[in-house]
PATI-678194 format. One record per residue (C-alpha): x, y, z; residue number from 0. Coordinates in steps of 0.02 Angstrom, whole numbers. Layout:
# PATI-678194
(r (X; Y; Z); NUM)
...
//
This chain:
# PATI-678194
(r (4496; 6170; 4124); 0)
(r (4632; 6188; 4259); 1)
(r (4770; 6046; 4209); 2)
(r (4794; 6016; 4409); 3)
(r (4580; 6015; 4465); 4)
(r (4569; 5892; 4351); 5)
(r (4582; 5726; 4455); 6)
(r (4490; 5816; 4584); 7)
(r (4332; 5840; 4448); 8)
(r (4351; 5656; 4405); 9)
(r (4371; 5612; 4577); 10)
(r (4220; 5703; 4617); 11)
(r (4121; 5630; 4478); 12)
(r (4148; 5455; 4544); 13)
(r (4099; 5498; 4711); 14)
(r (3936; 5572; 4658); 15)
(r (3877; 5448; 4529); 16)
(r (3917; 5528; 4362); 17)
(r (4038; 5531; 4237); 18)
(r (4128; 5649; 4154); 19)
(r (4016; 5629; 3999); 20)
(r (3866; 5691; 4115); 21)
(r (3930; 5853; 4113); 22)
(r (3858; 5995; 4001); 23)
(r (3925; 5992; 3823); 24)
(r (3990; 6181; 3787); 25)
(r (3830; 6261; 3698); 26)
(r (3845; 6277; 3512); 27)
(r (3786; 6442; 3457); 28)
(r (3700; 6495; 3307); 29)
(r (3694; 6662; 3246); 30)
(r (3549; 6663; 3081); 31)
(r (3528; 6831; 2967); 32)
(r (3401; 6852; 2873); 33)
(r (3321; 7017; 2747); 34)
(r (3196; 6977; 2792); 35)
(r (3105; 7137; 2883); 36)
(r (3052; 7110; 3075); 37)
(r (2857; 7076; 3104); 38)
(r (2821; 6984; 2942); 39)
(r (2767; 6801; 2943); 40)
(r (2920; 6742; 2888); 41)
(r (3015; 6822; 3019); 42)
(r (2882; 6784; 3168); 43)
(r (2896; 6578; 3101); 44)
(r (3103; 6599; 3122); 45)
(r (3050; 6649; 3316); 46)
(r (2936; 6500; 3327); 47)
(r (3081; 6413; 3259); 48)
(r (3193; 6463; 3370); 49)
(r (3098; 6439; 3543); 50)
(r (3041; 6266; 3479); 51)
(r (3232; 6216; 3439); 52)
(r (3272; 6328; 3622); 53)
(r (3161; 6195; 3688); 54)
(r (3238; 6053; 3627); 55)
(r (3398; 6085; 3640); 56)
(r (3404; 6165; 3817); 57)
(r (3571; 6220; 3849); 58)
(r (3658; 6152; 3696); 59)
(r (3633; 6285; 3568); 60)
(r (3580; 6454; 3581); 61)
(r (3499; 6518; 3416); 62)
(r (3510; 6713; 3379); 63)
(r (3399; 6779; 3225); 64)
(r (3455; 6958; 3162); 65)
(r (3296; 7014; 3023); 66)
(r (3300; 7154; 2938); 67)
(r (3466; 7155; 2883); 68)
(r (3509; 7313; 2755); 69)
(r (3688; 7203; 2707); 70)
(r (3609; 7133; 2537); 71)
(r (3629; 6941; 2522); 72)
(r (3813; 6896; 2410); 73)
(r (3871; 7037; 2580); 74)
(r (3797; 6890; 2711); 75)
(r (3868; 6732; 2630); 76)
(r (4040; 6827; 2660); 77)
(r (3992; 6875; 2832); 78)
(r (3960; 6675; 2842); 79)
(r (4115; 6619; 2785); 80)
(r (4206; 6770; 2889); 81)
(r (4121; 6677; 3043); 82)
(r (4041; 6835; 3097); 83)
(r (3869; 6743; 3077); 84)
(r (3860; 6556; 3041); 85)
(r (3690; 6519; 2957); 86)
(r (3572; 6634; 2849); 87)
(r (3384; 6612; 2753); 88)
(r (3425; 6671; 2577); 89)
(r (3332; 6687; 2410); 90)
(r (3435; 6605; 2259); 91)
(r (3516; 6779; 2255); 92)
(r (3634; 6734; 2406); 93)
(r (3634; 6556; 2378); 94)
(r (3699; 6566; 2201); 95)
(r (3864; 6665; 2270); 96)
(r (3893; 6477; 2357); 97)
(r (3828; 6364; 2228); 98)
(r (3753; 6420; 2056); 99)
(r (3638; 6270; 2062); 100)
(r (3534; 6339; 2171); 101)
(r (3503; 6473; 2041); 102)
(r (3359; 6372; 1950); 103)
(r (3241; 6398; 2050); 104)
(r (3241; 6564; 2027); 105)
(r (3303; 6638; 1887); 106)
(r (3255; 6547; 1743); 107)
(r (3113; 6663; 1694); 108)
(r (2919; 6587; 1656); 109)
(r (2998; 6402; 1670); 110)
(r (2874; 6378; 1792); 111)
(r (2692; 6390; 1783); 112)
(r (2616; 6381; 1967); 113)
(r (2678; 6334; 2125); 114)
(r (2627; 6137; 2098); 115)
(r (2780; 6140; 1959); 116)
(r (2907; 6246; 2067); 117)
(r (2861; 6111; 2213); 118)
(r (2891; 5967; 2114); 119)
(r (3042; 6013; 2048); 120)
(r (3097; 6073; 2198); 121)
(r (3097; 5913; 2276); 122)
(r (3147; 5813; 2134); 123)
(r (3325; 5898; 2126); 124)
(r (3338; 5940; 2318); 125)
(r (3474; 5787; 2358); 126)
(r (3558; 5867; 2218); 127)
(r (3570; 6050; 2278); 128)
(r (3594; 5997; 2435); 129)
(r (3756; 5883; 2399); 130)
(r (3815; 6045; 2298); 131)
(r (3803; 6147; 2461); 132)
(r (3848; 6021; 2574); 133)
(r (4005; 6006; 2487); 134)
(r (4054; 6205; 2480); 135)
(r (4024; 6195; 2683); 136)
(r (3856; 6229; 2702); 137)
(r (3684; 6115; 2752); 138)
(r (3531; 6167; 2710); 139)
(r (3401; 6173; 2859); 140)
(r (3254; 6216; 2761); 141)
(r (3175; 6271; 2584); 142)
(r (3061; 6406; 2573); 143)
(r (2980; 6526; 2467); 144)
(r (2922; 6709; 2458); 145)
(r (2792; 6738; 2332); 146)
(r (2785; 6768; 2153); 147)
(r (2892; 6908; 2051); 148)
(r (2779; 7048; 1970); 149)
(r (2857; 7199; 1880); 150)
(r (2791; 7373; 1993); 151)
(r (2813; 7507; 1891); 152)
(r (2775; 7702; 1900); 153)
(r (2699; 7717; 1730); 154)
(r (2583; 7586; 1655); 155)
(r (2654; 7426; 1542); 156)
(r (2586; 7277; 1455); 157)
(r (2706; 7213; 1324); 158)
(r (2886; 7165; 1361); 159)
(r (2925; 7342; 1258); 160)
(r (2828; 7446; 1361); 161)
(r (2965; 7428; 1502); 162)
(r (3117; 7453; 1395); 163)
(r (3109; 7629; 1408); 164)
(r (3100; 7628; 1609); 165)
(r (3240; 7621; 1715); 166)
(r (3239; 7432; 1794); 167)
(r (3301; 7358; 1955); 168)
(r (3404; 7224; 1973); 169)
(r (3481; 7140; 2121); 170)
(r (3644; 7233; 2171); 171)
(r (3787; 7086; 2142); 172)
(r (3708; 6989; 1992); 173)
(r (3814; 7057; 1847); 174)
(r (3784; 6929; 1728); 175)
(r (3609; 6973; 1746); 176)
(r (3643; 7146; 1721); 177)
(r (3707; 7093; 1552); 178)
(r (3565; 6994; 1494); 179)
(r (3447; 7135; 1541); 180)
(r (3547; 7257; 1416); 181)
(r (3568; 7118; 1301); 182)
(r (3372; 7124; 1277); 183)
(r (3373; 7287; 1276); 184)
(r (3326; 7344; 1454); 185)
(r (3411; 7486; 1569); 186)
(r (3448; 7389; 1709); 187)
(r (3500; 7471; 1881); 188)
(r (3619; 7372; 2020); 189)
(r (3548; 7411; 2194); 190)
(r (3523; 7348; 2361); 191)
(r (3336; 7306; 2426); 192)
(r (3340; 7445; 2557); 193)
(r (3374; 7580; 2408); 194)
(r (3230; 7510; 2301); 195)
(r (3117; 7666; 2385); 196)
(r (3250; 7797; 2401); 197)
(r (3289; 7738; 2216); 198)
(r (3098; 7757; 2153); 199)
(r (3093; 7915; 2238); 200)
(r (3227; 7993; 2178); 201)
(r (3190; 7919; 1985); 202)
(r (3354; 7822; 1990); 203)
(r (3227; 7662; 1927); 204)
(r (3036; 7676; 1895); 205)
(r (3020; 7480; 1880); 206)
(r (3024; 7351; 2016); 207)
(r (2994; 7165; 1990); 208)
(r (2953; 7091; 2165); 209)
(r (2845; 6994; 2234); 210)
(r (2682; 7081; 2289); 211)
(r (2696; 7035; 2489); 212)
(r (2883; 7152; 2464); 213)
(r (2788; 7287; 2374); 214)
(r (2689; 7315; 2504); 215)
(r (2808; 7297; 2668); 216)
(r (2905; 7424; 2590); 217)
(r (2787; 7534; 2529); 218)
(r (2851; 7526; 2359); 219)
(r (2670; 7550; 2308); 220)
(r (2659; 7717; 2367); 221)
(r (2776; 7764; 2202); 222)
(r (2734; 7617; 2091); 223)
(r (2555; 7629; 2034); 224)
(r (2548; 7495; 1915); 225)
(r (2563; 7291; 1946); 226)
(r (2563; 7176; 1798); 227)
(r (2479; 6995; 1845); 228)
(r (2629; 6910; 1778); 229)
(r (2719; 6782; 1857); 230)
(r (2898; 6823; 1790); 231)
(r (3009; 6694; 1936); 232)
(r (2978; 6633; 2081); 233)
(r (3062; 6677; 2251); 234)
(r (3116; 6529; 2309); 235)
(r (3282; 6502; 2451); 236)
(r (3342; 6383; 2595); 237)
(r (3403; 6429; 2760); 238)
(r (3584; 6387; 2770); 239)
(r (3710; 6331; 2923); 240)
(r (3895; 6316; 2899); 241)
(r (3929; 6128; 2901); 242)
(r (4054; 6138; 3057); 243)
(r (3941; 6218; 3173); 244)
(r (3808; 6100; 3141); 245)
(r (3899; 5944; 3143); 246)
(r (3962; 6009; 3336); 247)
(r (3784; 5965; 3346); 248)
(r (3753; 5778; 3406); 249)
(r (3668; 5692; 3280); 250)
(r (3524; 5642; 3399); 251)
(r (3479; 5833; 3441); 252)
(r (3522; 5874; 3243); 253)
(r (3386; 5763; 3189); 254)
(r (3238; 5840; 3316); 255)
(r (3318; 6031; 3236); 256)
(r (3286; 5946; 3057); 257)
(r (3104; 5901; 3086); 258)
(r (3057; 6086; 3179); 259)
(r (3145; 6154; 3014); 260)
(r (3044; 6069; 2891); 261)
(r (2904; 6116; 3001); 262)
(r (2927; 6267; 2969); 263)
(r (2974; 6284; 2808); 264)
(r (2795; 6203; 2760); 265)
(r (2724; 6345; 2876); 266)
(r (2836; 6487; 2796); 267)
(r (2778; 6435; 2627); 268)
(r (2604; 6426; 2667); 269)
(r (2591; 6600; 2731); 270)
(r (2704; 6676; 2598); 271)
(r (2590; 6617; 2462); 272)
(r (2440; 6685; 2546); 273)
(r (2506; 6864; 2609); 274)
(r (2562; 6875; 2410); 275)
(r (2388; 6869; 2366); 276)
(r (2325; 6957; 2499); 277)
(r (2450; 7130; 2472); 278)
(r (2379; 7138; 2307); 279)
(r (2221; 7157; 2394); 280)
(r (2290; 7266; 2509); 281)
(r (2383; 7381; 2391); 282)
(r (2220; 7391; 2246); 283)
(r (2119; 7452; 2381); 284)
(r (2270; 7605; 2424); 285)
(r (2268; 7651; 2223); 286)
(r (2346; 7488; 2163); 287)
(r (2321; 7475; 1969); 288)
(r (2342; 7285; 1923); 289)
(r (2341; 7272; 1734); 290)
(r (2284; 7099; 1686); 291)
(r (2379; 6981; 1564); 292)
(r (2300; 6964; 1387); 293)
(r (2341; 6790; 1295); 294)
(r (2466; 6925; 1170); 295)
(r (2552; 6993; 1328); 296)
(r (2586; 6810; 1389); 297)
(r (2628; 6752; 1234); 298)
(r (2774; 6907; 1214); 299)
(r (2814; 6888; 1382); 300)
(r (2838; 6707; 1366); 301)
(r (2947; 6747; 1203); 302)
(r (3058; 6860; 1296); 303)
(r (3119; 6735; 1416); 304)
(r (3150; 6612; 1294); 305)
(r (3268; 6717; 1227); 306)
(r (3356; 6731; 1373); 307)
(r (3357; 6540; 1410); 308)
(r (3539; 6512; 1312); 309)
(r (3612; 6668; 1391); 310)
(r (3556; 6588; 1571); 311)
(r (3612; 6412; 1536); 312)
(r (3763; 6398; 1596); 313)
(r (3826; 6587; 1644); 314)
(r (3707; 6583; 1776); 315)
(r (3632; 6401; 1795); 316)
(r (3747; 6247; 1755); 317)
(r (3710; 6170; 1606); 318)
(r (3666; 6001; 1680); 319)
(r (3544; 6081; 1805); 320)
(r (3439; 6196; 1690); 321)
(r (3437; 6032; 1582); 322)
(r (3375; 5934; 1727); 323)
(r (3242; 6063; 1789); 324)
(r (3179; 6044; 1596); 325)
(r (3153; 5880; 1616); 326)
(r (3066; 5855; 1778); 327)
(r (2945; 5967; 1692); 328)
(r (2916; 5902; 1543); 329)
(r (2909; 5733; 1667); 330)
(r (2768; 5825; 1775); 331)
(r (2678; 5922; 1655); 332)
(r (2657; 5741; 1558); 333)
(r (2590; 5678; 1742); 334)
(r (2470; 5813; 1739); 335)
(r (2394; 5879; 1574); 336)
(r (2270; 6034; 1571); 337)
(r (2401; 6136; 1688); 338)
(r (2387; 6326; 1715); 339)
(r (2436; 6378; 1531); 340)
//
């Protein structure tokens, strides 16, 4: 503001009533990326997200929502802390490039049994997470959830051996991964979500593990034939602000954002859960073959990601979280005997 209008604005002010502190706060602006591919549930509940906080707010923040992004998830955390956006919804993938905590949600392979387990422990070592993040700049808005990971494949599989001959996907900046896949004997292959297609196509990989509701948006079933009913991980993430935008926030209007966020998150997780059952659906009746999970398979399967467990702890999960996800679970499953085996 002009140095020399000023007394004239406060001058003004008094003669009409207000004070200075009536006048409009400069609007905060939020711009939110996402992978998340426009039209899908997820994306249409970060629109209903938006107009409810547009509502709240008014004038005071402006929130933008780019979807689809093709920049792969460690590429927007940098984008974040470049301040060319300032809040994103990631998977553990992206999260883990801020905080490796986060990573035990996600990729600790068949540590969870169902969603009731990934829930629980969830929420039992959310303050924690959350402090983690807080602390590298970052406060979470909300936790969601994207469906289960199966392993789509081109040729048919059953046992873990079956798929060491296949070329396998992994997320492109997860190198330690990478390692552990070779380490059991795997042929793993780094690439970006929007090349999983061009990549199947092409015969750069014949094996994709993701989550059935992914499969089908991108039409990865059209190439991969084959589903095995196992759930491998969970997709689980959080939608992410950087902490000095948000705190330009007022804690009064921060609060009302909070509770539409949670909101939701509760819806985002509902409908993710459901569209994962109902792709598979979708996809058996285009050709889909899902090859069921004999007690052997689970049992080999299980196996194999027990021997990945001390290559995970700590490389990829900190010691003192993987230990503390083990816990709540042993805590839970003790709670609640006669679980999904």
């Amino acid at each position: 503001m002009n140095r020399r209008r000023l007394p004239v604005t406060l001058a003004l002010a008094l003669t009409v009533g207000i004070t200075p502190a009536a006048f409009p706060a400069e609007t905060v602006e939020i711009k939110l990326a996402t992978i998340l591919p426009v039209g899908t549930s997820g994306h249409q509940s970060l629109m209903e997200m938006r107009a409810a906080w547009q509502k709240a707010a008014g004038p005071a923040l402006k929130l933008t929502i780019y979807a689809g992004m093709a920049d792969g998830e460690p590429l927007l955390v940098k984008k974040m802390r470049a301040r060319q956006i300032n809040a994103a919804l990631l998977t553990a993938v992206g999260l883990s490039e801020i905080d490796r905590s986060v990573s035990s949600l996600q990729l600790i392979p068949m540590i969870f049994r169902d969603w009731r387990e990934v829930d629980y422990v969830r929420e039992k070592i959310r303050p924690e997470l959350e402090a983690r993040l807080r602390a590298k700049g970052f406060e979470v808005l909300f936790w969601g959830d994207a469906g289960w990971v199966r392993y789509f494949s081109k040729e048919p599989g059953g046992m873990p051996d079956d798929y060491k001959k296949m070329k396998l996907f992994v997320h492109a900046g997860g190198p330690r991964q990478m390692e552990i896949f070779r380490e059991l004997g795997y042929q793993p292959v780094s690439l970006e979500t929007e090349q999983i297609l061009p990549g199947l196509t092409t015969g750069m990989i014949n094996v994709v593990p993701v989550p059935p509701f992914l499969a089908n948006a991108l039409q990865i079933n059209r190439v991969t034939k084959f589903m095995l009913d196992l759930n491998w991980v969970p997709i689980v993430g959080a939608a992410i602000v950087r902490r000095d935008v948000w705190e330009k926030i007022s804690p009064e209007l921060r609060a009302q954002l909070q509770t539409i966020a949670n909101a939701a998150a509760g819806k985002i997780r509902t409908q993710a859960r459901a569209e994962d059952d109902e792709a598979i659906v979708a996809m058996k009746k285009n050709g889909l073959v899902v090859q069921a999970v004999t007690p052997p398979i689970q049992a080999a399967w299980q196996a194999l990601a027990a021997r990945s467990y001390p290559m995970i702890r700590g490389p990829i999960v900190p010691e003192e979280i993987f230990d503390q996800v083990q816990a709540v679970l042993v805590e839970f499953r003790a709670a609640h005997p006669g679980g999904t085996p």
